[in-house]
C-alpha positions in Angstrom: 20.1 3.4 -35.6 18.7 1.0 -38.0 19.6 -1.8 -35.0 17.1 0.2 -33.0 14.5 0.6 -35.3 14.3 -3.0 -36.3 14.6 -3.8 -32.6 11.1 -1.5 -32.3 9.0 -4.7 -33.8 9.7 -6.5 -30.8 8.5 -3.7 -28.5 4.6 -5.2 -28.4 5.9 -8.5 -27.9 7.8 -8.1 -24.9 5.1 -5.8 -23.0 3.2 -8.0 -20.9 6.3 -11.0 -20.2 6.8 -11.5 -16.7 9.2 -9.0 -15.1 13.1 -9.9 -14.6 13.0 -12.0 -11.1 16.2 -9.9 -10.4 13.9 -6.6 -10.5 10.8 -6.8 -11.5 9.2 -3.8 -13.3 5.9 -4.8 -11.7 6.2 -5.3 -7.8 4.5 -3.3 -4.9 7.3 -1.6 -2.4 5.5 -0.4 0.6 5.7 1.2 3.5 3.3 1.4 6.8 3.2 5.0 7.9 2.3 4.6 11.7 0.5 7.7 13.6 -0.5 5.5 16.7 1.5 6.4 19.3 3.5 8.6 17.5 5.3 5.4 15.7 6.3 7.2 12.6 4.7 10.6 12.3 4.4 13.0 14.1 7.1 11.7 15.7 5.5 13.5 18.8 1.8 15.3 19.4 3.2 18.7 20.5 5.1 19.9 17.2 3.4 22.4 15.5 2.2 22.4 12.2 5.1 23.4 10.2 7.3 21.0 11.9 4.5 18.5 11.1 5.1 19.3 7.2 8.6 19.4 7.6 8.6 15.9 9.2 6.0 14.4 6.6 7.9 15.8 3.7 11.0 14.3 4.3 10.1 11.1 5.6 8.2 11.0 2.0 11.3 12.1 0.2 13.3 9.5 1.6 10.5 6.9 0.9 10.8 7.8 -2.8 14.5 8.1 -2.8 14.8 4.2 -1.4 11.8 3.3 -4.7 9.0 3.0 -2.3 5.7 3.2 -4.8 3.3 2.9 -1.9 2.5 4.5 1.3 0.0 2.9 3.7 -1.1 5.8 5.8 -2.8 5.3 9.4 -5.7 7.7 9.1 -7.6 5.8 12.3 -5.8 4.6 15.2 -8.7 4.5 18.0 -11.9 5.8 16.2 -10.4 9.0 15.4 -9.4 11.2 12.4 -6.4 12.4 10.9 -8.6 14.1 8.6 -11.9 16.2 8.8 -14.4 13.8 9.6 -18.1 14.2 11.2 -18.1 10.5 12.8 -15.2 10.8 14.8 -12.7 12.9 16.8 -9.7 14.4 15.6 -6.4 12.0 17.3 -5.1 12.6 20.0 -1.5 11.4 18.3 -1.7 14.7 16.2 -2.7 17.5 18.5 -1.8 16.0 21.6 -5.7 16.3 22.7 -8.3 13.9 21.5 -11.1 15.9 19.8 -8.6 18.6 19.0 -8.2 20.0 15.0 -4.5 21.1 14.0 -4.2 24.7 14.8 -3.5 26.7 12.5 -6.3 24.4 10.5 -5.1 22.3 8.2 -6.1 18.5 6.7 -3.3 16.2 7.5 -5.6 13.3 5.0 -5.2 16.1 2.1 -2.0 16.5 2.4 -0.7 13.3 2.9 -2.2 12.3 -0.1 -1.4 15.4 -2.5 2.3 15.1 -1.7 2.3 11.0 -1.9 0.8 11.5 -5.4 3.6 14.5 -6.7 6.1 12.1 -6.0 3.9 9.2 -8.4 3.4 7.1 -4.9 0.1 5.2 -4.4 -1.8 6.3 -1.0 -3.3 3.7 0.4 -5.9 4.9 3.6 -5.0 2.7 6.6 -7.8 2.0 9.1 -8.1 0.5 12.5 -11.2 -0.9 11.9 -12.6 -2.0 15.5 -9.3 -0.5 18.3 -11.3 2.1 20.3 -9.0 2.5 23.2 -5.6 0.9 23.1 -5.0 1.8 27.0 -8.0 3.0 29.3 -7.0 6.4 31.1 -3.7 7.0 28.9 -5.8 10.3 27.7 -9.2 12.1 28.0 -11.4 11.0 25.4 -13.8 13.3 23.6 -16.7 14.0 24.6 -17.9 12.7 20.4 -15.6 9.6 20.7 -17.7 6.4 19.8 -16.9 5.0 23.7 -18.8 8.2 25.3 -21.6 8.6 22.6 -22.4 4.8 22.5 -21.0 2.4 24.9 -23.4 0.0 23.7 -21.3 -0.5 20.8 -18.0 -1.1 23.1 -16.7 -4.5 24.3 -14.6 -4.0 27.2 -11.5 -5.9 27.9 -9.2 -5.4 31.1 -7.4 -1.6 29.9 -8.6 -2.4 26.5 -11.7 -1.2 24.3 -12.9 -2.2 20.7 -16.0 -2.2 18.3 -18.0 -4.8 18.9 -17.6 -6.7 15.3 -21.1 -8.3 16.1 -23.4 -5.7 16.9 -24.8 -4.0 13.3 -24.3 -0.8 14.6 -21.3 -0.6 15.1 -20.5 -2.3 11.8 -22.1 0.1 10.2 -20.5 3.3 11.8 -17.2 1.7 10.5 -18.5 1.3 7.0 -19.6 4.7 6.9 -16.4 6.3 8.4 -14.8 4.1 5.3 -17.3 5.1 2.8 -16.3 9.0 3.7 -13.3 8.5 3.8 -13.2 6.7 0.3 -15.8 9.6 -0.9 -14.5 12.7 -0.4 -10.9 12.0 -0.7 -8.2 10.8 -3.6 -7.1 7.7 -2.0 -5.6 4.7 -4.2 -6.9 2.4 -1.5 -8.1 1.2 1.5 -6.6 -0.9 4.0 -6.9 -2.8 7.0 -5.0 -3.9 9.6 -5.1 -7.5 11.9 -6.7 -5.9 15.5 -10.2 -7.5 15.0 -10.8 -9.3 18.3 -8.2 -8.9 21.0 -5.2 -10.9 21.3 -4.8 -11.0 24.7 -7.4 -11.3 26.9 -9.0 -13.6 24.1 -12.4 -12.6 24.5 -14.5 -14.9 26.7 -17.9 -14.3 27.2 -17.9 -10.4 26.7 -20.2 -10.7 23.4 -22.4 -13.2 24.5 -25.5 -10.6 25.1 -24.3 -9.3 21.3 -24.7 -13.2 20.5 -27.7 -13.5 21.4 -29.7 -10.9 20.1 -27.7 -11.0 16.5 -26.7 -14.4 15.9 -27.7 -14.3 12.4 -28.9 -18.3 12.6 -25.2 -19.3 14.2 -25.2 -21.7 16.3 -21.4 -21.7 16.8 -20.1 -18.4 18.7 -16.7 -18.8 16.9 -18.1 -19.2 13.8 -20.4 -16.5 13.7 -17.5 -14.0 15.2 -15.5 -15.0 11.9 -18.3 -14.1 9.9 -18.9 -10.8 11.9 -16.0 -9.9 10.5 -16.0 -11.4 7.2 -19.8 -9.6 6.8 -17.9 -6.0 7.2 -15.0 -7.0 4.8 -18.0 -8.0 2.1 -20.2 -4.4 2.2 -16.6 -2.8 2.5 -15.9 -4.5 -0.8 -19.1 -3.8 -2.0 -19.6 -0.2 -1.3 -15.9 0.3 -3.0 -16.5 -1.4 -6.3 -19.4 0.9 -6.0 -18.9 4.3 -5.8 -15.2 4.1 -7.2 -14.2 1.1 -8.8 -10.6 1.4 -9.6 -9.9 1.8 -5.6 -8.3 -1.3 -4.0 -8.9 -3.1 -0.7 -6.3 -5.4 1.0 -5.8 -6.5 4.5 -3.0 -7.3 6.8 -3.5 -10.3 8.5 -1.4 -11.4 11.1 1.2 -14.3 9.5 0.0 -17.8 10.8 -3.5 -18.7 10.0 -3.5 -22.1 11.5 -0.2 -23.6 12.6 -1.1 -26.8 10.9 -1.2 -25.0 7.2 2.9 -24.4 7.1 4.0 -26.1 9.6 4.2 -23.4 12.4 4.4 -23.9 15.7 3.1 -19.9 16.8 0.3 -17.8 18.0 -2.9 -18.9 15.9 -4.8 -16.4 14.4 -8.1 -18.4 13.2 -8.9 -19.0 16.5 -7.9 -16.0 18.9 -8.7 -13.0 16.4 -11.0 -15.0 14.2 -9.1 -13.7 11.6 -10.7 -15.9 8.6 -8.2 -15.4 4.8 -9.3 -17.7 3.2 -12.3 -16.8 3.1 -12.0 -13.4 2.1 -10.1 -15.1 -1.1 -12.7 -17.8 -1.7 -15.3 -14.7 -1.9 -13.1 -12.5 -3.4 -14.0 -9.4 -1.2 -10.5 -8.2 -1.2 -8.1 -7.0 -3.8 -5.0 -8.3 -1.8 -4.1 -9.7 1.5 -1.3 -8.3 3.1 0.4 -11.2 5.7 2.6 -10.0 8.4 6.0 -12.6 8.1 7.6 -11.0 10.6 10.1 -13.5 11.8 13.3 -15.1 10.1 13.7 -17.5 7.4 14.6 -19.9 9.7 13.0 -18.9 12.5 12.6 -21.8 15.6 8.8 -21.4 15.2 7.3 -19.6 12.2 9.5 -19.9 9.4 9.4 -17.3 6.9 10.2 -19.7 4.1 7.7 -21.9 4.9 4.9 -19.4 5.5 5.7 -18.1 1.9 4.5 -20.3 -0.3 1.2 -21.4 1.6 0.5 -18.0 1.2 1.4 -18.1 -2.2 -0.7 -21.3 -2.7 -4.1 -19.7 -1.8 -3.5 -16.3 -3.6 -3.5 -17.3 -7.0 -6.5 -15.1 -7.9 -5.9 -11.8 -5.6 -2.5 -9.9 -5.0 0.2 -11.2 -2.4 1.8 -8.7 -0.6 4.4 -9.7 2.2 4.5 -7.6 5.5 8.4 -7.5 6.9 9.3 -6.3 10.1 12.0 -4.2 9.1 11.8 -1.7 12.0 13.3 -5.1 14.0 15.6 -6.5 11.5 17.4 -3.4 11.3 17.7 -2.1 14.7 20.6 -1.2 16.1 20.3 -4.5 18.6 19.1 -7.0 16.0 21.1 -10.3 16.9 20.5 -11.8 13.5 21.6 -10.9 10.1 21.1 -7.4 8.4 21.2 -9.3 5.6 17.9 -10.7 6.7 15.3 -9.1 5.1 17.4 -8.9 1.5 17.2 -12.8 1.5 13.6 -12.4 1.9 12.8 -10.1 -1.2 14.9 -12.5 -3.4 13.0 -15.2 -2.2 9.6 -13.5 -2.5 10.6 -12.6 -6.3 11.5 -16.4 -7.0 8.4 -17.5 -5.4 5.0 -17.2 -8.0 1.8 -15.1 -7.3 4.5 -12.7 -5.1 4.0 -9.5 -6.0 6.0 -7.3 -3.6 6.9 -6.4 -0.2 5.8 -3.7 2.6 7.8 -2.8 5.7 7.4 -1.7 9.1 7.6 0.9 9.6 8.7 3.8 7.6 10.9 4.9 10.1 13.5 2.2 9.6 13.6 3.3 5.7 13.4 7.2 6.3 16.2 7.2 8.9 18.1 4.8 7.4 18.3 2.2 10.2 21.6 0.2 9.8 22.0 1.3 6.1 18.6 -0.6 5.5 17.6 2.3 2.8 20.8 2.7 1.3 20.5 -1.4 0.9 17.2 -1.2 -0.9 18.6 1.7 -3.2 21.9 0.3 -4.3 20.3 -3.2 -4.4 17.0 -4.5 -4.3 15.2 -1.3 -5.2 17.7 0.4 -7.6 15.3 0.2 -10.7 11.8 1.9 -10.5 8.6 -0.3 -10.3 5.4 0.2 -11.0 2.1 -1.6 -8.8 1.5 -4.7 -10.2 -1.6 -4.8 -12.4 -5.2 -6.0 -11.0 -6.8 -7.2 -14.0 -10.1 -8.4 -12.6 -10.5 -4.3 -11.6 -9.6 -3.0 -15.2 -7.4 -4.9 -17.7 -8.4 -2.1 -21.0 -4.7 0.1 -21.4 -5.0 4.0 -22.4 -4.8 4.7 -26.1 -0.9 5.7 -27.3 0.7 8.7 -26.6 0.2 11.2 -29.6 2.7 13.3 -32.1 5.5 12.4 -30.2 8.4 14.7 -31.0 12.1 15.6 -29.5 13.8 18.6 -29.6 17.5 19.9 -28.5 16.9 23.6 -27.1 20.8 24.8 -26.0 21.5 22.3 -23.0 18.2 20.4 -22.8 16.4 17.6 -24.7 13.3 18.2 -24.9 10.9 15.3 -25.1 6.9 16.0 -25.5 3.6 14.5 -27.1 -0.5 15.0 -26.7 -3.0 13.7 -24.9 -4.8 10.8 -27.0 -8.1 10.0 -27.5 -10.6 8.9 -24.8 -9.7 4.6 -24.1 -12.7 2.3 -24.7 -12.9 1.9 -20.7 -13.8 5.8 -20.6 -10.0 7.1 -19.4 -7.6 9.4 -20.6 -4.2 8.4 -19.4 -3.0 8.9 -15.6 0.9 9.5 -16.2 3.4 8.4 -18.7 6.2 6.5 -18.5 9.7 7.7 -20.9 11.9 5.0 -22.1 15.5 5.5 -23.4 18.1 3.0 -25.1 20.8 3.8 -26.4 21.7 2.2 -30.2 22.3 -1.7 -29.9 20.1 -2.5 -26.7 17.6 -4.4 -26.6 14.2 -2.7 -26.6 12.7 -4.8 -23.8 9.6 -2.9 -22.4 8.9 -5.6 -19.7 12.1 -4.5 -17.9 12.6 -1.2 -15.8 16.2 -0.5 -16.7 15.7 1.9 -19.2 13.1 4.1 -17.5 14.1 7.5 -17.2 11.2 9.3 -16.3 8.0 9.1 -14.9 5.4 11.7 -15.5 3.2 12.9 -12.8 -0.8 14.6 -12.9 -0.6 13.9 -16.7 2.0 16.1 -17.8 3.0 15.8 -21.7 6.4 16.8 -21.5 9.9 15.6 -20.2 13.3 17.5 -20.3 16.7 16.2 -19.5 20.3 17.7 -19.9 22.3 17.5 -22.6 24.9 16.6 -20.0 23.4 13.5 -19.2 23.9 11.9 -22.7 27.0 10.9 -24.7 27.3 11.7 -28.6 25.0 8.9 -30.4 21.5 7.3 -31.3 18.9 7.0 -28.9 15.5 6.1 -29.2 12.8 7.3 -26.8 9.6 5.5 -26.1 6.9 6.7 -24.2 3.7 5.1 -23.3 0.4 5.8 -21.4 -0.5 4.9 -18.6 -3.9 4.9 -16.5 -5.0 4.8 -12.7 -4.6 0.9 -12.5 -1.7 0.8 -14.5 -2.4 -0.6 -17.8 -0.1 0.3 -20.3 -0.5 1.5 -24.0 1.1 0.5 -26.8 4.2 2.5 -27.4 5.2 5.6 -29.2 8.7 5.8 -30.6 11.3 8.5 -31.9 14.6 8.4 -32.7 17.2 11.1 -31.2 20.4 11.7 -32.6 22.9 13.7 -30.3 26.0 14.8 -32.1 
């Protein structure tokens, strides 16, 4: 015991050193939960309720199981709701009618989130911030939806209708559907997706008018449509440092900026969607951008490993998350690799400012696609990780867990401490995290493979069986944790089980 003890100094020490590259205590694992369409969930609009919680339940069960830490829920598909809202309509992808509310009444939104948090997942609310009508006449629209109530707002392209990023109005209906959204309910973030300005039809001439009477001293139409949308990513920003600080904002842009910038020879984003990064970087509006590499490392046209590390170049100072198109690369008629997308986390790990990976969609981890979630559990994913930290949001850790004692009651260990004091950034922790080595390890706290537990809604207490230890010295650690995951300085106690 006395090895472990004197191996205790070193605990502070190690803390804050980089993560193992082999698996990294800090990295995002996400997963896009899709509602358009049906994509992901409900997997159609005529179940009922209970089949709906049945559904969401177990997709979310098998997310954890894998190690997702993150969901990225679609809450707005086409200006509509999954959730109570008094801007827009309730989907038509959940009740099969747009307009309609789930019957009996329920909040899809609150739910969602309550059972992502039991399970210590961030929820991160996913919007489609400008998609009004994905295909004209597929359903009737409310008689409330944004198209009917003010078509003034709506740019119109062949079967295809959207937010007009230029007109104020409309910017400001989606600011405050965000800003109720991020006000009345417990989300960890909020994120958008790439549909800002069509990608096919490119738009023409269809906000010239719009132009015109708002061109906000452009002279260049393209230029002022990247701003349009860069304007609604700053108050965004702004309104959520505002009212609740410690909530993140990230974007998923579509994978090739320019072609010239890696060497790509694809669709170009900067130009057709006025989709505009780097900006968003240089101003620091967002907490993370979230590129969709959807193709192979050695794809023809858009290699993945030579997209990589340009993004990795111009996200030194905001989060680097990498999109993966694992409901392709794991289909039962992919022609390439399964081994794919496995290649792709190593390489994301070896590569600097990474910081995780998100796939779509949640499908292809929930039923397992070609083994693709028994892959991530035996492999990639078979250590717990924690979202990596944001320190320009809050970089001040909770105070150390308090009176930390351990107890053997018949067949269970029983592991428990108090709440400490207050932190000097105004928080009492968010969870815990419980550490076990055995005697002769090496206490390394900047590593995830002693973790043993993970405490949810703040609970002080942690019991495991008997069964699940052999005869000997152990010593437990547990630290605090808050909302942004900062963590404390460590509280330690030995255990001997004889």
């Amino acid at each position: 015991m006395k090895k472990l003890m004197s191996g205790l100094i070193l605990v502070i020490l190690f803390t804050n050193l980089v993560a193992q590259s082999n698996s990294p205590k800090y990295e995002l694992r996400g997963a896009w939960i899709a509602t358009v369409a049906n994509i992901d969930w409900p997997s159609a609009n005529t179940l009922t309720v209970n089949e709906q919680y049945l559904e969401l339940t177990r997709m979310l069960n098998a997310l954890d199981k894998a190690g997702i830490n993150t969901v990225f829920f679609q809450i707005r598909t086409e200006c509509d709701a999954f959730y109570q809202s008094d801007f827009e309509p309730w989907s038509y992808w959940l009740t099969g009618q747009q307009g309609k509310a789930p019957e009996p009444f329920y909040d899809p939104l609150e739910l969602v989130i309550n059972e992502a948090h039991s399970r210590g997942m961030e929820f991160h609310a996913w919007f489609n911030p400008y998609r009004a009508e994905r295909k004209t006449g597929l359903y009737e629209s409310a008689s409330d939806h944004v198209v009917n109530t003010h078509p003034e707002w709506i740019l119109r392209f062949d079967e295809y209708k959207m937010l007009d990023p230029g007109n104020p109005d409309a910017r400001r209906h989606i600011l405050n559907v965000m800003k109720d959204v991020l006000i009345r309910y417990d989300v960890d973030g909020i994120h958008f997706d790439d549909y800002f300005y069509p990608y096919t039809p490119k738009i023409s001439d269809e906000d010239s008018l719009t132009f015109v009477n708002f061109s906000r001293g452009f002279d260049d139409i393209d230029a002022w449509r990247r701003d349009n949308i860069n304007q609604l990513m700053r108050e965004i920003y702004e309104v959520i440092n505002t009212e609740k600080p410690h909530v993140k904002f990230g974007i998923s842009p579509f994978g090739i900026v320019k072609n010239e910038y890696a060497g790509t020879n694809g669709f170009n984003s900067y130009d057709v969607l006025y989709c505009d990064p780097l900006t968003w970087l240089d101003e620091k509006t967002v907490d993370y951008v979230l590129p969709q590499l959807y193709w192979e490392l050695d794809h023809e046209l858009a290699p993945y490993k030579n997209l990589l590390p340009w993004w990795a170049s111009v996200t030194e100072e905001r989060h680097l998350y990498v999109g993966h198109y694992s409901s392709k690369m794991f289909a039962e008629n992919y022609r390439g690799s399964y081994n794919e997308i496995g290649k792709q986390i190593m390489l994301n790990r070896s590569t600097p400012n990474v910081k995780g990976s998100v796939y779509f969609s949640a499908k292809s981890i929930s039923q397992n696609w070609s083994g693709f979630a028994d892959t991530l559990i035996n492999n990639y994913y078979k250590n717990p990780a924690l979202p990596p930290l944001m320190e320009w949001k809050d970089n001040i850790p909770p105070e150390k867990p308090l009176n930390l004692s351990i107890d053997l009651s018949g067949e269970y260990i029983i592991i428990d401490w108090d709440t400490p004091d207050i932190s000097a950034f105004g928080e009492y922790p968010y969870y815990y995290i419980i550490y076990r080595f055995k005697e002769g390890e090496a206490i390394d706290l900047s590593a995830n493979g002693n973790i043993v537990h993970k405490t949810i809604d703040g609970e002080t207490i942690f019991v495991e069986t008997r069964s699940a230890l052999n005869r000997g010295s152990y010593l437990y650690i547990v630290t605090a944790l808050d909302r942004l995951h900062n963590e404390s300085e460590p509280a330690a106690k030995e255990f001997i089980l004889k």
